[in-house]
Biopython code that builds the backbone (N, CA, C, O; Angstrom):
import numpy as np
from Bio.PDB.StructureBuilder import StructureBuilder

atoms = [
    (1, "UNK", "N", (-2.907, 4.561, 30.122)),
    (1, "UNK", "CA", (-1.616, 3.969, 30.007)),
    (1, "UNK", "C", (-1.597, 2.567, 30.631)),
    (1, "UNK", "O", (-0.954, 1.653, 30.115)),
    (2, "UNK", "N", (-2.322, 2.418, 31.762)),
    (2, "UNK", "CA", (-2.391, 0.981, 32.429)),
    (2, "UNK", "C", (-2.762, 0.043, 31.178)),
    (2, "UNK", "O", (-2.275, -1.085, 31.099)),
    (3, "UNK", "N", (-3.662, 0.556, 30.177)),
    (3, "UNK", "CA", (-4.674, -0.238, 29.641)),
    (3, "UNK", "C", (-3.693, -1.360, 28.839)),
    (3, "UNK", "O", (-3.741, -2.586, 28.736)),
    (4, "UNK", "N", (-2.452, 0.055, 28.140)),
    (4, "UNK", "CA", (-1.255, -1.062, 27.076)),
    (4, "UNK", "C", (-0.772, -1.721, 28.515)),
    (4, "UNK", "O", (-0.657, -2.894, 28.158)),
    (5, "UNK", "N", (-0.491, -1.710, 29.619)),
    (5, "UNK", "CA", (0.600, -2.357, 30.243)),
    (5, "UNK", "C", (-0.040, -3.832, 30.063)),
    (5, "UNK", "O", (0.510, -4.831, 29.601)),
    (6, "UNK", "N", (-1.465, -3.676, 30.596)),
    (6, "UNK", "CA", (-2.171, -5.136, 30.867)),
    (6, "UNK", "C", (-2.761, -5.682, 29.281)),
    (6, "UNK", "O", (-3.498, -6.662, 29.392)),
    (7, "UNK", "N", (-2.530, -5.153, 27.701)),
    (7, "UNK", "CA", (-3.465, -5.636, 27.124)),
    (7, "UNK", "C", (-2.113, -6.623, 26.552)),
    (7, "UNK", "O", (-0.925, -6.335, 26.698)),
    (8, "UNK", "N", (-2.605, -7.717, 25.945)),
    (8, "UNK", "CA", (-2.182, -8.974, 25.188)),
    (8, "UNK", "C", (-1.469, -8.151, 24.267)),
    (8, "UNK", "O", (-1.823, -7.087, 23.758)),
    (9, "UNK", "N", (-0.345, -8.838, 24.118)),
    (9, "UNK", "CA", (0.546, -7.551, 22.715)),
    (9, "UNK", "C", (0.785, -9.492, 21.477)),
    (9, "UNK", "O", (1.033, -10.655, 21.796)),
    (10, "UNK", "N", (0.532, -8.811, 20.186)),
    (10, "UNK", "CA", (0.291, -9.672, 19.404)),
    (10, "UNK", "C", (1.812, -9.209, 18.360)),
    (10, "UNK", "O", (1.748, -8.099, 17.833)),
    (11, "UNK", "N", (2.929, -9.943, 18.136)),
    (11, "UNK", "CA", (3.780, -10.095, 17.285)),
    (11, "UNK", "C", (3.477, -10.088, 15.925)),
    (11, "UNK", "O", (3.549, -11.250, 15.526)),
    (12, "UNK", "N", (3.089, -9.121, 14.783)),
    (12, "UNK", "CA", (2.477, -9.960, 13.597)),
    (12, "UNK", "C", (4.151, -9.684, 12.599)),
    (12, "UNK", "O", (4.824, -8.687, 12.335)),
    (13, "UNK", "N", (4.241, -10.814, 12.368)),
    (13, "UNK", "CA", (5.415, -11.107, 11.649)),
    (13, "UNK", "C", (5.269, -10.723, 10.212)),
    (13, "UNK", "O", (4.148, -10.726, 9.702)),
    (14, "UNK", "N", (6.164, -10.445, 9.635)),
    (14, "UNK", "CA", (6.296, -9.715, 7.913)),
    (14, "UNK", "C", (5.264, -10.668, 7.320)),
    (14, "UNK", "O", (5.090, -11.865, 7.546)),
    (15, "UNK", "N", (4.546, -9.730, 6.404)),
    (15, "UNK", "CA", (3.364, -10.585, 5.070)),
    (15, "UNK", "C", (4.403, -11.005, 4.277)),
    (15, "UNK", "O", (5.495, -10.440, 4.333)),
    (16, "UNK", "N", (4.098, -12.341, 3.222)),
    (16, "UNK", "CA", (4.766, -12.706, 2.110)),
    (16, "UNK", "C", (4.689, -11.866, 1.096)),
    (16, "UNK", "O", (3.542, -11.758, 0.663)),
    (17, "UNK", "N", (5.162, -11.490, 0.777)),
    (17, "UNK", "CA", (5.601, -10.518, -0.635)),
    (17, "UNK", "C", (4.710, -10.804, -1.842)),
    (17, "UNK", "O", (4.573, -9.971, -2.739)),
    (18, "UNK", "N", (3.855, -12.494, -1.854)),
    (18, "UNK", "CA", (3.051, -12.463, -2.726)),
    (18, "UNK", "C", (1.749, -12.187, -2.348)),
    (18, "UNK", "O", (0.940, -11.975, -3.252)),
    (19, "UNK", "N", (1.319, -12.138, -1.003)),
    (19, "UNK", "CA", (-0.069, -11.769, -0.312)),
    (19, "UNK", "C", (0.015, -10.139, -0.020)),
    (19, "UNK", "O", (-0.947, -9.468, 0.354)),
    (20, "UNK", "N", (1.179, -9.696, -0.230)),
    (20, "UNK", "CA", (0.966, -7.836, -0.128)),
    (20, "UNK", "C", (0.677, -7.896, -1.300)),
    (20, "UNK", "O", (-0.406, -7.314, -1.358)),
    (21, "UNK", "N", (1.041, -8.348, -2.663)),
    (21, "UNK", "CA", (0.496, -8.045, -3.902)),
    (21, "UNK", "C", (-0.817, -8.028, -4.491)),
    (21, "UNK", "O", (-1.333, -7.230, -5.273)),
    (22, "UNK", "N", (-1.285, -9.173, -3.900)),
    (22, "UNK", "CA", (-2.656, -9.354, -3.925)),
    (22, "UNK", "C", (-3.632, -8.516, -2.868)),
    (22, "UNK", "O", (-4.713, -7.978, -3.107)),
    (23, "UNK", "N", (-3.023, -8.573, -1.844)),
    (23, "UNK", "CA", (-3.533, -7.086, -1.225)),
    (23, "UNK", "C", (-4.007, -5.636, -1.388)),
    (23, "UNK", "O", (-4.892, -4.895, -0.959)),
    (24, "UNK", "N", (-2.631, -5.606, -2.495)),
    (24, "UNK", "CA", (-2.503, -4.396, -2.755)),
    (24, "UNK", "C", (-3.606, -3.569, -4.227)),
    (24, "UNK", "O", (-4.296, -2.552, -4.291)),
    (25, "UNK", "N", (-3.120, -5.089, -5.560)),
    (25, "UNK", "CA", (-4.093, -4.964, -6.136)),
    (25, "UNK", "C", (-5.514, -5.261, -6.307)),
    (25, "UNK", "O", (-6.236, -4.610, -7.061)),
    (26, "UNK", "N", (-5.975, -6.407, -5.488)),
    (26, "UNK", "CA", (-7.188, -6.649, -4.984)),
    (26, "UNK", "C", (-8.248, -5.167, -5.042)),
    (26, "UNK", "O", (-9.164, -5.040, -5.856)),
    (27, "UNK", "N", (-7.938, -4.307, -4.170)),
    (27, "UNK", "CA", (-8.900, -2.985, -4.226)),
    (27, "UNK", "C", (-8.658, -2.273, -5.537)),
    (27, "UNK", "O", (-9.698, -1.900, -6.078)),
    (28, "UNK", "N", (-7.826, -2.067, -6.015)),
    (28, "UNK", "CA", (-7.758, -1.426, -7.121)),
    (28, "UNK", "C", (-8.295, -1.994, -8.492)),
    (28, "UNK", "O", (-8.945, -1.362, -9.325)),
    (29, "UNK", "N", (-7.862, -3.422, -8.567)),
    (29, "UNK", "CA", (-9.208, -3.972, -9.387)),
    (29, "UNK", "C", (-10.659, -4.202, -9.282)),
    (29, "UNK", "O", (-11.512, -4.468, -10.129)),
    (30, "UNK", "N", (-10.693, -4.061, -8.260)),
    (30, "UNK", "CA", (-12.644, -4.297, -7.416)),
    (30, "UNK", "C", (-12.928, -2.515, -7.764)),
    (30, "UNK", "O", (-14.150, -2.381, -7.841)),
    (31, "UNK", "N", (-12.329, -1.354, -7.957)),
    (31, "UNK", "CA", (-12.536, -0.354, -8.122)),
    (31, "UNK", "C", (-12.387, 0.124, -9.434)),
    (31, "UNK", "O", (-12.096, 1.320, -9.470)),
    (32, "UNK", "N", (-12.505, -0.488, -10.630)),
    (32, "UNK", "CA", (-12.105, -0.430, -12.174)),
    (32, "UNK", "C", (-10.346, 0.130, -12.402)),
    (32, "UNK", "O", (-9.864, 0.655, -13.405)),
    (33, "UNK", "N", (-9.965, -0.059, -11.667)),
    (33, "UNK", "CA", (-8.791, 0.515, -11.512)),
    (33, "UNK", "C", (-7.569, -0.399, -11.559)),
    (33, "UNK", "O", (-7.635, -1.337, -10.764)),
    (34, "UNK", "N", (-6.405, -0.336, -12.354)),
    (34, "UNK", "CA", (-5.276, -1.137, -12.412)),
    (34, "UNK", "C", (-3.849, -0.786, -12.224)),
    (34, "UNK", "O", (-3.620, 0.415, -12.372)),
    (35, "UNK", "N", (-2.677, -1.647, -11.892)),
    (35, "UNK", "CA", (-1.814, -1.361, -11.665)),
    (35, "UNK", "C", (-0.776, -1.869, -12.407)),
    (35, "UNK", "O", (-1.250, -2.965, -12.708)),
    (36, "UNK", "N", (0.732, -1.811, -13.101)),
    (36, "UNK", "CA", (1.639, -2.251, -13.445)),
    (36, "UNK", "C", (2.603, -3.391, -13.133)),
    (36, "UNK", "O", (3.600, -3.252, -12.424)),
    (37, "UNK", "N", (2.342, -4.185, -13.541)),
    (37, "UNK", "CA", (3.756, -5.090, -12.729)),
    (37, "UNK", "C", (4.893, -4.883, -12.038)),
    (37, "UNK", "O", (5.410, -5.503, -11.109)),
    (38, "UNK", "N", (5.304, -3.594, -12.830)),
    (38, "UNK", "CA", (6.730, -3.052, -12.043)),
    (38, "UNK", "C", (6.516, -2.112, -10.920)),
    (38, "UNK", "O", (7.328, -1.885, -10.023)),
    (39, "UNK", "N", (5.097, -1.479, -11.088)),
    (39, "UNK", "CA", (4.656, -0.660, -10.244)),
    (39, "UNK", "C", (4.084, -1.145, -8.464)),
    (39, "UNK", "O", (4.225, -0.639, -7.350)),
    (40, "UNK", "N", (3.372, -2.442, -9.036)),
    (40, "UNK", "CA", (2.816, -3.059, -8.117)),
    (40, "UNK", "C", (4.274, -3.710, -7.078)),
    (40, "UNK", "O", (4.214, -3.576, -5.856)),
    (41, "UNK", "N", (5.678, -4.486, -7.826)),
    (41, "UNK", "CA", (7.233, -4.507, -7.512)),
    (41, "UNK", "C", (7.246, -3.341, -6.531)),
    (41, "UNK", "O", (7.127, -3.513, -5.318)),
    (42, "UNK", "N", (7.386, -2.222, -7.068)),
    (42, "UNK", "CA", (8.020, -0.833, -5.959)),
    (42, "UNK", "C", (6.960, -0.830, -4.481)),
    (42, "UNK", "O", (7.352, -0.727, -3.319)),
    (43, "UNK", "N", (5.253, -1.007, -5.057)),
    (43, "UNK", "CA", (4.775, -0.711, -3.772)),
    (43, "UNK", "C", (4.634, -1.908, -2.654)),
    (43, "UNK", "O", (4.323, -1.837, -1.464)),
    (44, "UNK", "N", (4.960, -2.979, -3.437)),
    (44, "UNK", "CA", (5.180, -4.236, -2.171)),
    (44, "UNK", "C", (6.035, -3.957, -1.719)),
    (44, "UNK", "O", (5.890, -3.873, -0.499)),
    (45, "UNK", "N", (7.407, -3.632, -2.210)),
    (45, "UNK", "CA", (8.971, -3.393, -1.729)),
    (45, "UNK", "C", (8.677, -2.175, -0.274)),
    (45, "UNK", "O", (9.127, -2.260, 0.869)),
    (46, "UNK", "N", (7.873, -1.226, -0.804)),
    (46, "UNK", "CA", (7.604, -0.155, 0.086)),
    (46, "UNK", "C", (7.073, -0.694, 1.236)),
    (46, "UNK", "O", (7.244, 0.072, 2.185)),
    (47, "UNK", "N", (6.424, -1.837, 1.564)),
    (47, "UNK", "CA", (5.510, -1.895, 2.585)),
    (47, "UNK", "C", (6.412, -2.626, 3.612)),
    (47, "UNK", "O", (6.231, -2.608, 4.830)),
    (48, "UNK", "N", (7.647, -3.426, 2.800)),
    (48, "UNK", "CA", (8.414, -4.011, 3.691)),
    (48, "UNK", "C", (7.541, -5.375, 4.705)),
    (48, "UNK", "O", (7.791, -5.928, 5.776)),
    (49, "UNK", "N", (6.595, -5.472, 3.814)),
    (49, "UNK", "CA", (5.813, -6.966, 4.397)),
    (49, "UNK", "C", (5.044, -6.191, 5.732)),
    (49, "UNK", "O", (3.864, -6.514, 5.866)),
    (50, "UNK", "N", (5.512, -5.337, 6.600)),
    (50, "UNK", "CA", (4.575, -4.825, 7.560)),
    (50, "UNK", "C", (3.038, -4.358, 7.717)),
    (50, "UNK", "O", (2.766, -3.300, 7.150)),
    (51, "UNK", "N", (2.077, -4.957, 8.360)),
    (51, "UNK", "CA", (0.839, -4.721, 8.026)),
    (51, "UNK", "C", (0.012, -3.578, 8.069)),
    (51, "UNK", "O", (-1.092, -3.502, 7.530)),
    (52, "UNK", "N", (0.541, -2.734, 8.691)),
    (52, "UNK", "CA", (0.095, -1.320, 8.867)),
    (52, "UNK", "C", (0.611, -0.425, 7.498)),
    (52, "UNK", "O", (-0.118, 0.430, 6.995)),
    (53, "UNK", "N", (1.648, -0.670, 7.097)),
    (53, "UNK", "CA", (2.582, -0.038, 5.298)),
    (53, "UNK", "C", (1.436, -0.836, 5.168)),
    (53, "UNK", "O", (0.685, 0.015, 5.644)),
    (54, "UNK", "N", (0.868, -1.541, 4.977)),
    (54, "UNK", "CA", (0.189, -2.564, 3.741)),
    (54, "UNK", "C", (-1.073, -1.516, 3.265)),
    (54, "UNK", "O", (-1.275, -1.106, 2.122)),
    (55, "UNK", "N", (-1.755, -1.252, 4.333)),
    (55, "UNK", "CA", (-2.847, -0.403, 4.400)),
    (55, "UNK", "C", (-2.867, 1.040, 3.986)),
    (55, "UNK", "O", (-3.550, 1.709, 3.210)),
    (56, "UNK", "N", (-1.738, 1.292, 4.896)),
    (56, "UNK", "CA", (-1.157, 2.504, 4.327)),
    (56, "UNK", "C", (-1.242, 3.234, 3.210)),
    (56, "UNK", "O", (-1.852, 4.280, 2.992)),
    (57, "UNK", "N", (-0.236, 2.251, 2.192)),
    (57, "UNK", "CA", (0.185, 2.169, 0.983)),
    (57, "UNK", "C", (-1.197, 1.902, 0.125)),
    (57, "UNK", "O", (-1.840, 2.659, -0.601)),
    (58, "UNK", "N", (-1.351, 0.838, 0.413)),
    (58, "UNK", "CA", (-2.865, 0.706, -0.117)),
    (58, "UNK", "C", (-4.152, 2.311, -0.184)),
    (58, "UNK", "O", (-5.171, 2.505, -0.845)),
    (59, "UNK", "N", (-3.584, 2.957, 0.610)),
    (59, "UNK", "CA", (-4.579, 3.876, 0.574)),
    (59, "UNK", "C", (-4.633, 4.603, 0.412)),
    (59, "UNK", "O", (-5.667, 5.270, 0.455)),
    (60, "UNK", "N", (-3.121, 5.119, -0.004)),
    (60, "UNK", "CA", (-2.831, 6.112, -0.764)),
    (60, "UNK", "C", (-2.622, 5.673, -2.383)),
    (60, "UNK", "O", (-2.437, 6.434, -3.333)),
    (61, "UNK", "N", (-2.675, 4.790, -2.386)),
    (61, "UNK", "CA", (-2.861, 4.184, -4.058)),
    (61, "UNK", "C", (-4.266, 4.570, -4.409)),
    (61, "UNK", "O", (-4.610, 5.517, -5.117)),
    (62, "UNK", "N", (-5.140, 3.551, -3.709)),
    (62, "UNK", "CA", (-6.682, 3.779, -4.351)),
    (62, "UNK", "C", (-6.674, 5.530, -3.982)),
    (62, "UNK", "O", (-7.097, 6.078, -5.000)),
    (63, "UNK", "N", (-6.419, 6.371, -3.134)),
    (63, "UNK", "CA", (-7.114, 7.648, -3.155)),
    (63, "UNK", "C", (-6.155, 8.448, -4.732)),
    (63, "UNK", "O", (-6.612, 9.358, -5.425)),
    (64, "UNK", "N", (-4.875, 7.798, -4.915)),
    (64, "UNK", "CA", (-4.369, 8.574, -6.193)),
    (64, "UNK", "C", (-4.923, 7.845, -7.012)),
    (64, "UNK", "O", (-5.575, 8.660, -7.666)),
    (65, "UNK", "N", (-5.167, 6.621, -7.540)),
    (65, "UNK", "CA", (-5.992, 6.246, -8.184)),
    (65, "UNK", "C", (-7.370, 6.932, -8.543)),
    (65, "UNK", "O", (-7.743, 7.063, -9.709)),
    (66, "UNK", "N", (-8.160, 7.397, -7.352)),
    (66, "UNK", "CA", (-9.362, 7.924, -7.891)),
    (66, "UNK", "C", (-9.216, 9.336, -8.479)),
    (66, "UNK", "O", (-10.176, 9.767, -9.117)),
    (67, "UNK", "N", (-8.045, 10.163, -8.326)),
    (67, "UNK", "CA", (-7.611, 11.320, -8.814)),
    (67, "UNK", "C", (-6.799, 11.478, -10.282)),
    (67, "UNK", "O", (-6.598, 12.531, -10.887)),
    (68, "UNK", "N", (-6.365, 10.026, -10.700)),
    (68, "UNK", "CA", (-5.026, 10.081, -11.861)),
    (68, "UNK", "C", (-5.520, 10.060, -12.911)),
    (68, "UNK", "O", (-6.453, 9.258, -12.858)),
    (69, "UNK", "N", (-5.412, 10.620, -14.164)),
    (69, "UNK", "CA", (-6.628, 10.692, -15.241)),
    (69, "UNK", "C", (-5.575, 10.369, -16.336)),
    (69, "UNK", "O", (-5.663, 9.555, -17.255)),
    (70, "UNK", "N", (-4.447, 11.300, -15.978)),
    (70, "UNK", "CA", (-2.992, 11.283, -16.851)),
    (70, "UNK", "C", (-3.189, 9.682, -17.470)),
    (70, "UNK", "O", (-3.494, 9.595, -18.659)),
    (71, "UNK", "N", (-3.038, 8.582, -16.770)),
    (71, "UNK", "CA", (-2.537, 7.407, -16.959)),
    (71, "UNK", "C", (-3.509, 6.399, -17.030)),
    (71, "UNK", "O", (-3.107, 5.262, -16.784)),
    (72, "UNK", "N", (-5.379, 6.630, -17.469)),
    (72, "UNK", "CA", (-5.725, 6.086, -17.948)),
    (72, "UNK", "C", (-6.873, 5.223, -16.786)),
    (72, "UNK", "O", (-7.775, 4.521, -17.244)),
    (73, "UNK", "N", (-6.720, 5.360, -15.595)),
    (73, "UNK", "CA", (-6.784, 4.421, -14.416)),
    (73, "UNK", "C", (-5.839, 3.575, -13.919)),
    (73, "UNK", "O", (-6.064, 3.061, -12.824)),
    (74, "UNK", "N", (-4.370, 3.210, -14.760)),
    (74, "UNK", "CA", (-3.424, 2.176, -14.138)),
    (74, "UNK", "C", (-2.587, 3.252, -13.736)),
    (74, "UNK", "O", (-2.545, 4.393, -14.196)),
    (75, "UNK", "N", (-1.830, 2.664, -12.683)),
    (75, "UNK", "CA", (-0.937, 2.952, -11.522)),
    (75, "UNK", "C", (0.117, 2.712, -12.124)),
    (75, "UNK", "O", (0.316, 1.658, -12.728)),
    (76, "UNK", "N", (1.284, 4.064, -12.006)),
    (76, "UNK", "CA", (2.676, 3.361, -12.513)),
    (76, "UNK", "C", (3.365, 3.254, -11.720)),
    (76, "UNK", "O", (3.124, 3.141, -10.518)),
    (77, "UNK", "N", (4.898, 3.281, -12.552)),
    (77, "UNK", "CA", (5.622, 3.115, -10.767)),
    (77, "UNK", "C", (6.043, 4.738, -10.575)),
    (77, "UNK", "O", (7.184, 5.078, -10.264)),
    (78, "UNK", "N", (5.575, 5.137, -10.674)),
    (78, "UNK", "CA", (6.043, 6.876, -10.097)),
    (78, "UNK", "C", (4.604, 7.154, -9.163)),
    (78, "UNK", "O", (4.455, 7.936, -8.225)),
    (79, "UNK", "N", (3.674, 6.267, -9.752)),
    (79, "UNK", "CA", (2.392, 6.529, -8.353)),
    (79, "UNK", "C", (2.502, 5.542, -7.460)),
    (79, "UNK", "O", (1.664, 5.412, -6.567)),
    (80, "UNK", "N", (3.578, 4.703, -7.596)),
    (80, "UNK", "CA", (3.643, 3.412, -7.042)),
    (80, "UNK", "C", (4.920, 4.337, -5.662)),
    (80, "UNK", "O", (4.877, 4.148, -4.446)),
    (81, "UNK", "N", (5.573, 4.961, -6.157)),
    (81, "UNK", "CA", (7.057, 5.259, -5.251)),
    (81, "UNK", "C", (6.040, 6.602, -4.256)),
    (81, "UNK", "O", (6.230, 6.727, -3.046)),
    (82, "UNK", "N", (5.073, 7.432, -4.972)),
    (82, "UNK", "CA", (4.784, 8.736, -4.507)),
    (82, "UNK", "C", (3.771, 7.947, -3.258)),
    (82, "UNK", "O", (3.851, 8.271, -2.073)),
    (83, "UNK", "N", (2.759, 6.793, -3.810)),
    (83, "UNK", "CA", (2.027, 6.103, -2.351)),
    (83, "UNK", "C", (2.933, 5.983, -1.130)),
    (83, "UNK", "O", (2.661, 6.258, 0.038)),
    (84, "UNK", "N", (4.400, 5.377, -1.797)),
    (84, "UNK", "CA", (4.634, 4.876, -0.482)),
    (84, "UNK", "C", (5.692, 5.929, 0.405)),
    (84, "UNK", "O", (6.224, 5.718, 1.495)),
    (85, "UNK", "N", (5.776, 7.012, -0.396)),
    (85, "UNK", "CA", (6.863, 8.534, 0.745)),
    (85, "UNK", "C", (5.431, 8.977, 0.971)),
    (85, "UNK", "O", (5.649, 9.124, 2.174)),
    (86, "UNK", "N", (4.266, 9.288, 0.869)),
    (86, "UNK", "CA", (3.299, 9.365, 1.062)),
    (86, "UNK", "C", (2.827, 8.453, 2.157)),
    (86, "UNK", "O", (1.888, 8.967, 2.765)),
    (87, "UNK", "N", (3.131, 7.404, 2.558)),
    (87, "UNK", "CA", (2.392, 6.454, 3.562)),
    (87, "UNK", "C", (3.824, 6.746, 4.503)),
    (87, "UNK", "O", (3.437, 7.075, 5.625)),
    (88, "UNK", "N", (5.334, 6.741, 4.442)),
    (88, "UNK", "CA", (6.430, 6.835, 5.180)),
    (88, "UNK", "C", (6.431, 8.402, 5.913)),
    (88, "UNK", "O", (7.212, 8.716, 6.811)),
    (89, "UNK", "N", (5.250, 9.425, 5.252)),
    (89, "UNK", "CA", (5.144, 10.497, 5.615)),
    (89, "UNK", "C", (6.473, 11.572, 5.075)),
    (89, "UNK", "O", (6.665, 12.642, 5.654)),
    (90, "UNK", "N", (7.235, 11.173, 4.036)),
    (90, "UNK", "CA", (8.140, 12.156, 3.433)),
    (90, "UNK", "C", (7.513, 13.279, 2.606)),
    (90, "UNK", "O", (7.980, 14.403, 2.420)),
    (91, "UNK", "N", (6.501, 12.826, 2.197)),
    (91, "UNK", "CA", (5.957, 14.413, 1.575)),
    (91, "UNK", "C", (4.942, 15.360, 1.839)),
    (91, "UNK", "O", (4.092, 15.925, 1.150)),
    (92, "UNK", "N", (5.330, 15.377, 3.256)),
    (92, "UNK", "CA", (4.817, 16.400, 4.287)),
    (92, "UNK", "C", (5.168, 17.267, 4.256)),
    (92, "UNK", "O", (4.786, 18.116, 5.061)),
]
sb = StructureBuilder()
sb.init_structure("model")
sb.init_model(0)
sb.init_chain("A")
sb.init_seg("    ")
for serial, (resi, resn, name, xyz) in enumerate(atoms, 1):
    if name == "N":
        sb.init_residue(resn, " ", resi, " ")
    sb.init_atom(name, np.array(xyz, "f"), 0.0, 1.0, " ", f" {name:<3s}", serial, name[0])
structure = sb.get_structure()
């Protein structure tokens, strides 16, 4: 507990809404894998610019991504909304 009192605490302020996008789809295209415009809309919205949602979200995309067969390899927005109650921990 001493360790947080004394360590440097770093503020990281909200991502731009166009660098979570590219974030987000970045791995999913490097993985043959694609996402929707409107879809890729819901899961930036989800992350709320915060960098930890970014990852989050992100990682529950690529892991439904490597599972979704239904839709071809692209991400819609119903895998786009399920990543991110999935990263908020609602569908526990």
């Amino acid at each position: 507990m001493t360790f947080l009192r004394r360590a440097d605490r770093y503020h990281l302020g909200a991502v731009d809404p166009a660098d979570v996008a590219d974030a987000l789809r970045t791995p999913l295209n490097s993985t043959g894998h694609s996402i929707t415009g409107p879809a890729l809309e819901v899961a930036t919205a989800g992350t709320g610019g915060y960098p930890f949602l970014i990852q989050l979200v992100g990682f529950w995309m690529c892991r439904l991504a490597d599972t979704n067969t239904a839709s071809n390899d692209t991400l819609v927005i119903d895998d786009a909304a399920a990543s991110t109650r999935h990263a908020a921990g609602s569908d526990r």
